[in-house]
Each structure stands twice: as C-alpha cells, then as structure tokens.
N, C-alpha and C positions, 0 to 999 in steps of 0.2 A: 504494500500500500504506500502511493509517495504522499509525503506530511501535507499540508498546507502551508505555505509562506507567508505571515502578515507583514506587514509596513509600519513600522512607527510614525510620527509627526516628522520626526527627521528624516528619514527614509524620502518622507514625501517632497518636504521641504527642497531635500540636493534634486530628486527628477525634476521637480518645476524649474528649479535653478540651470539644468544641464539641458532643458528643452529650451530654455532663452538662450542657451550660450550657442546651443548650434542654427538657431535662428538665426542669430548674428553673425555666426561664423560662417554661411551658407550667404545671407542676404548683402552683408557687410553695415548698410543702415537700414533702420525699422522704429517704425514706432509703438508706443505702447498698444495703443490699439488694436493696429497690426497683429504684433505678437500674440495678444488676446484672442484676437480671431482664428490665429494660425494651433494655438495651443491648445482652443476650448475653454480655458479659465478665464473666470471674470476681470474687467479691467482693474477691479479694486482689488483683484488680486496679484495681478502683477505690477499694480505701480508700489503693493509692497516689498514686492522679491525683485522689483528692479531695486528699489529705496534701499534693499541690504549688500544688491551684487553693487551697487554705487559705492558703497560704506568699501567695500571688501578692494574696489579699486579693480572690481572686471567689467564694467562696462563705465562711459560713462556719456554726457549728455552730447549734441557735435550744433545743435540749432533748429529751426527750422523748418521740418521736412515736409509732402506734401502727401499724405497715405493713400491706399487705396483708394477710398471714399470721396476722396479729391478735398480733405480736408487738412487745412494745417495745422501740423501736431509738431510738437519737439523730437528730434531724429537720437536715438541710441546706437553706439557704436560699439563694439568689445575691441579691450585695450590690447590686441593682440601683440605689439609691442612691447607690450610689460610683461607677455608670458611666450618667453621662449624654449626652444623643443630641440637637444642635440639629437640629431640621427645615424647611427652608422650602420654601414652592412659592411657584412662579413659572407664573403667570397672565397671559393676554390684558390685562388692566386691576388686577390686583392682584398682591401677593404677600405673604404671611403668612413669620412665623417665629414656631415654637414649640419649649420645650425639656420635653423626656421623660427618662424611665430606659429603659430596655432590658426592662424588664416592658412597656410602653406607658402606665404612670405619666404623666399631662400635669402641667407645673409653672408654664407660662407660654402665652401666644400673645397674638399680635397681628397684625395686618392693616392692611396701605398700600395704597390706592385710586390709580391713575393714568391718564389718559388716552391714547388708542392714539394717537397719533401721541407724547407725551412720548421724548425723547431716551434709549434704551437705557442710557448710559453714567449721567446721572441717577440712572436707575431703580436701576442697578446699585449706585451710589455708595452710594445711601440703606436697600437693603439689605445691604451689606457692614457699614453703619457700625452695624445695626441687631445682627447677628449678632457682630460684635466688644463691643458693650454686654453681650450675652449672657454672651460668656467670660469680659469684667471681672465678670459676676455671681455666674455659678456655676461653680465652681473643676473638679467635677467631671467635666466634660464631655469625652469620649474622642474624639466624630468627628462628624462633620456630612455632613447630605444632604439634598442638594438634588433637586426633583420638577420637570419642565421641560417642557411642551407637543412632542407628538411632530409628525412621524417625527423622532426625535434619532438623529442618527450616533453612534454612541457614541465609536468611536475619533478620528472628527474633531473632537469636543467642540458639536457646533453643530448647530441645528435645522433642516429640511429648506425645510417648509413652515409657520410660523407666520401662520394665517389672517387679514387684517387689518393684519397686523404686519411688512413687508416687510423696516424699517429689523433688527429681530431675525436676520435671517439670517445674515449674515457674525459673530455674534457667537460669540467660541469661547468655551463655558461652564468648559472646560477648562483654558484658557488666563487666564482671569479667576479663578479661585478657587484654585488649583496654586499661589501664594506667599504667597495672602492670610492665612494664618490659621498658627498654630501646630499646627492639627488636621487629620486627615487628610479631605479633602473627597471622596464618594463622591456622582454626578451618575445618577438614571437617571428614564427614560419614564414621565410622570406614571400613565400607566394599569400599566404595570409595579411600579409605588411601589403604588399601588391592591393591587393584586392582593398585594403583599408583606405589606401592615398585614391585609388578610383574613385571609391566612394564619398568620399572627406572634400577630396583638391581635382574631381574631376571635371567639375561642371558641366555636370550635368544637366540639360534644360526641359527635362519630363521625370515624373517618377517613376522610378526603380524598387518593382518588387525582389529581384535576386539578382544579382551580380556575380558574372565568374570574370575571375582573371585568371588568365590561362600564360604562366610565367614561363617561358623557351629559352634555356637561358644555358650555363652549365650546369645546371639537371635541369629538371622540368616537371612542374609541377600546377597545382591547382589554390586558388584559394576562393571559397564562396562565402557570399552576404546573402542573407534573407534578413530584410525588414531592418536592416540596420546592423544587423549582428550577426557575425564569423559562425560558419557551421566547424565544427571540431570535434567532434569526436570523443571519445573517452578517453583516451592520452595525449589528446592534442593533432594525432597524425592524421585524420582526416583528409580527404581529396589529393591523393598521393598520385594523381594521377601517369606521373612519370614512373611510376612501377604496378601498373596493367598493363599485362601482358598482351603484347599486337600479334605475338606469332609465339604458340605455345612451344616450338620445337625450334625457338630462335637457340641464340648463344645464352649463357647464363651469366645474371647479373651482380653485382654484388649485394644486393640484398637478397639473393636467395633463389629469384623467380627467372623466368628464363625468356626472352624476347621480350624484354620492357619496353615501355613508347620510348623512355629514356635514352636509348642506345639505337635509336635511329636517330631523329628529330634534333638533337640536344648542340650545342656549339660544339663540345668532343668530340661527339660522331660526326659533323660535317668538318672536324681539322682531318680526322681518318679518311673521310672521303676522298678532301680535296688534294692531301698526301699520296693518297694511291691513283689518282685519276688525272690532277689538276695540278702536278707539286708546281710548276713552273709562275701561277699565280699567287702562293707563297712571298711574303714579303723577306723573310728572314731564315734562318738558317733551322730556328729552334721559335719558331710562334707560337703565340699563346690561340685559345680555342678564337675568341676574340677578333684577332686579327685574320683569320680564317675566313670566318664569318665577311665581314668587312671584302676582304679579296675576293671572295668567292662569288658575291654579289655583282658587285662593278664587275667584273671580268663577265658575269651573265647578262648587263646591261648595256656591256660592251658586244654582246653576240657569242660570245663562247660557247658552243654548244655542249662540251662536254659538263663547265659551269650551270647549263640553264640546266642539265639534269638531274645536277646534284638538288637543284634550287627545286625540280619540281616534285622527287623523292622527299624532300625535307616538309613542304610544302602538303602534299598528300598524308604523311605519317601526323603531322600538326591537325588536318582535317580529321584523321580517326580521333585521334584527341578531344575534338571539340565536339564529334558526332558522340564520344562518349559524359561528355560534360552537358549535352543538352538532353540524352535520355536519363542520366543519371539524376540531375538537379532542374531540369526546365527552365533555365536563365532566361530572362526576356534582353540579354546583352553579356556577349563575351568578350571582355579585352584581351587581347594579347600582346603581352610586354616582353621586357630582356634585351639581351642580347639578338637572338636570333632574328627580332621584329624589326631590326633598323632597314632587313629585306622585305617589308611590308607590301612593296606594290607589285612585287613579283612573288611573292607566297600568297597573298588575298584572293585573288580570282581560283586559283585552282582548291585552297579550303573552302570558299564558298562552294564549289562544283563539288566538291566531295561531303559534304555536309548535304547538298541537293538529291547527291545518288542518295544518301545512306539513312538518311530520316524522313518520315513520313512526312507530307504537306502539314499538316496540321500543325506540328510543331514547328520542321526548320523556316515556316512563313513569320514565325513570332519572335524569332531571334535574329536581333543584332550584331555582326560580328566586326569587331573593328580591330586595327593596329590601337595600342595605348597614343597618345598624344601628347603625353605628360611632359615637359621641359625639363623635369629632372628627372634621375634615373627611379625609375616606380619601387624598386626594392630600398633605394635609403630613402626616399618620398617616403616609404610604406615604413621605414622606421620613426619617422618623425611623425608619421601618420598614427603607428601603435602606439605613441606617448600621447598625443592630442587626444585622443579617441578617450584614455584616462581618464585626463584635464577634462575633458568635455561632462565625462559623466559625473567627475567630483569637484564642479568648478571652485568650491567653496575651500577646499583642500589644499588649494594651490593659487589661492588669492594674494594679491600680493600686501594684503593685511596679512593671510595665513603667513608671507613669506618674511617679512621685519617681523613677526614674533618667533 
C-alpha cells in the first residue's frame, strides 16, 4: 500500500514561491496579475508571496508594464543576476566549466582536454581547482552542477559503465564534491542535464507535454521530461537508450549487452569508421572522437561519397533511436544534441525517413524532431540547468537574504 503525502503551510508556501520564480524565469517580466492568472491563486495572494520573495531579494519591482488585459500594472523581474549557477560537465576526454544566472545568462566557460587513460584523481584535482577560481570570482553564485556520462547510480554517486574509461568507475562523484565547496553540489545524467537546459533555456513557444533529448554524443543516451519533471527510474538509470540493443548478434559491449545503438551511432564509432574507410579526412595523426565527427561531415558536404555513407549509417542507426524513444515515451518533441548533431542537416532528413518507415501514422505525425539549437553546449547548459531546476523549486533556500545569513 503507498502512504499518502500531506503538505504543511510551508511545503505550500516554497510551491507558490517556485511557481513565481519560473514564471519569471520563463516570461522575464510579469505582472502581479499576470502571475495570478497564470498560477490560479488569488491576486491577494500573490502580492503576499511576491511582498516576501521582495524581502528575500529574488525578485524585484522594474516599472511600469502593460498586462495582458491591456492594463497598467507594475512589471516584476527575478534578480537573476544575484543568483548565479556554476556548470561543468565531465566528459570521456574533457571537461568544461561555465558560470550562468538562472535565466540561462552564460558569463564564462572554458574547457580542459585530457587523455583516457590520465589519472581520474588528476582530472578531478584540476577541475575542483578550476571551479573554486570561479567562486573567488563571482560572489554571487548559489549552487553548482555537475553533468556526468551515464548509467550514473545516482544514490551510489558513481558511474556504471564509462566506455573507454574503466579507471572512472569506482569513482564516487558524491563523495568527491559533498565537502569540497561552500555550495551546495547537485550531480545528474548528462542526457538528463540535456533534457533539463531544453526545457529550462529552450524557448520554447507552445507547450510541452514530454520532452526527449536524445544526446549522440560519446555515448549516447536519452533523457525524458513529463510535465516538468525527469522520468528516472529507480536508480536513477532510466532511458539508457544507448545500450538497446539494435542487433542482438552485434559485437559485445561493455556493459554487458551485445549490438548496443551505442556502438554504431556514437562519435567513437564514427572515429572507427572514418579510420577504416575515410583515414585521409582525419585531421591528425591520433584525433579525438570529436574531430572525426567534425571531418567527417565537411568532407560529406564537400561530396565524399564514401563520407556521405558513413553520415547516412550514422544517421539511420540515430533514426532507430528515436523510433524507439517515440514508442517507448510518446514525446510530442525530440531534440537531439552533442557532438554528433553539429551534422544536423545531413543526418535530419534520413531520421525523419526512418522514423516515417518505422512508426505508425498516428504517432510519428505528433512528433517533433529537431537538431538542439542551444548556443551552449546542452550537456554543461544541462548542468547549470540541474542547479536552476533546484533554485527554482526552493527559491527561498537560496535567497540572497538566505545567502548574507
């Protein structure tokens, strides 16, 4: 039998609070009214809960505005400015840090390149020292999140299967950032961060019952939204989509299973390809999955044909992908981000065609399938995105009254 879950006064209190903050965060200015209409609560009840998020210093008044109703009312803004959100992801061979607002504002980034076999602890050293520089910089900064190659346990802090990367396993992410910092550190599944920055910083201009982000990247994976909030699983590894197997008598992968989508589709598997087929469009002697990608493209846009067919095997094995992400979950919009996306207009047309063979009208007419758009890279988006998404729900928490006390 599952319990029932009541609400206290305060319980109630932070939702009303976190339903203003993303009104704000979403509209940029609003009025009371507004909000009221948008929320369901009465106006006398949010010129209260605006009157304390004022006190707290997360929103504040801006003049003037002209509301729906064509009435003028006083314009509220959220001091996004005042609450800023370090983001890094952590990558096969790199890992980036950059620092945002809670709009999705970018203020900084940067990226450190490392070799797969490089010493985890290393790695790690050189970005904590990285992310600590940050906080000596900018004062305002409320919480950090970090973006981490799946399947991540979530509650054991550490990574399942990291491809390449064996030394990465026993690593608790958990365990390593929980005293590092004076901020609170929030850790989730890079294609999960993915899917968070879509929905958060995507702009959106209709709503979204379920959102996939279908991340191609070096691995490959899934992260889904319903209704605002991450489907997960019971350990967190939910929508692993890069280890369903496309071909059950394929090779065997390192998690176990054997022809994963992963080991087609993935930047690795197209550096393999373009090594055995294409080496001549190869920038370097020893490139990363990356620069593969990148080559592999131009040289198919340039007419390479043995290029267009890596592009159109890549392209096809992404389309099983998305035909299993639309029978799976029923997205009314799938994005697809990473690395592999930056060949968006020469993989687009042939997923769509394979999405058309492979799912019934009914469905593949309802879905969206887009390249991501995002100006920053969706996986450290999507970690500044897993901090906000916090911020958002406990705005009170991380007020910057809560922050001078």
């Amino acid at each position: 039998m599952t319990g029932v879950i009541g609400k206290n006064n305060s319980d109630l209190t932070e939702m009303n609070r976190s339903a203003v903050v993303r009104i704000l965060q979403q509209q940029e200015v609003c009025s009371r009214a507004d909000i009221a209409r948008q929320t369901g609560l009465t106006q006398a009840a949010i010129t209260k809960i605006v009157a304390s998020m004022m006190e707290m210093g997360i929103v504040s008044e801006v003049g003037i505005i002209t509301g729906s109703d064509n009435r003028r009312s006083i314009g509220l803004k959220l001091n996004a400015d005042k609450h800023q959100i370090i983001g890094v992801k952590f990558a096969r061979q790199m890992f980036a840090v950059g620092v945002f607002d809670i709009s999705g504002k970018i203020y900084f980034q940067t990226e450190t390149k490392y070799p797969f076999e490089e010493d985890p602890q290393k790695v790690l050293s050189a970005m904590k020292k990285q992310i600590h520089e940050m906080l000596n910089k900018y004062e305002n900064v409320v919480s950090i999140g970090l973006a981490v190659p799946g399947p991540y346990l979530r509650d054991e802090g550490r990574i399942a299967v990291v491809t390449q990367m064996s030394a990465w396993h026993t690593v608790n992410f958990i365990e390593e950032f929980k005293e590092e910092f004076n901020k609170p550190v929030f850790i989730e599944h890079d294609a999960n961060a993915g899917a968070l920055a879509e929905w958060l910083f995507g702009g959106h201009t209709q709503p979204l019952h379920t959102l996939a982000y279908f991340l191609v990247g070096d691995g490959v994976g899934a992260g889904i939204i319903e209704r605002g909030r991450l489907f997960l699983g019971v350990q967190g590894t939910a929508c692993e989509t890069g280890h369903i197997s496309v071909d059950v008598h394929g090779p065997r992968c390192e998690c176990g299973n054997y022809g994963c989508l992963e080991m087609y589709c993935s930047a690795p598997a197209i550096l393999k390809k373009v090594k055995e087929r294409v080496p001549e469009c190869l920038p370097s002697e020893n490139p990363q999955s990356s620069d593969a990608c990148t080559a592999v493209f131009e040289a198919a846009r340039a007419g390479n044909q043995k290029a267009m067919d890596i592009v159109r095997e890549t392209a096809e094995y992404i389309g099983y992908g998305c035909v299993t992400l639309i029978n799976g979950y029923n997205p009314d919009i799938i994005i697809i981000g990473d690395v592999v996306s930056q060949g968006g207009d020469l993989l687009l047309p042939i997923i769509q065609e394979v999405v058309r063979q492979r799912v019934i009208p009914e469905l593949h007419t309802k879905v969206r399938i887009k390249i991501s758009d995002l100006k920053v890279d969706p996986t450290l988006y999507g970690a500044a995105a897993t901090a906000t998404d916090k911020v958002l729900q406990l705005p009170s928490k991380f007020s910057a009254a809560g922050k001078r006390g």
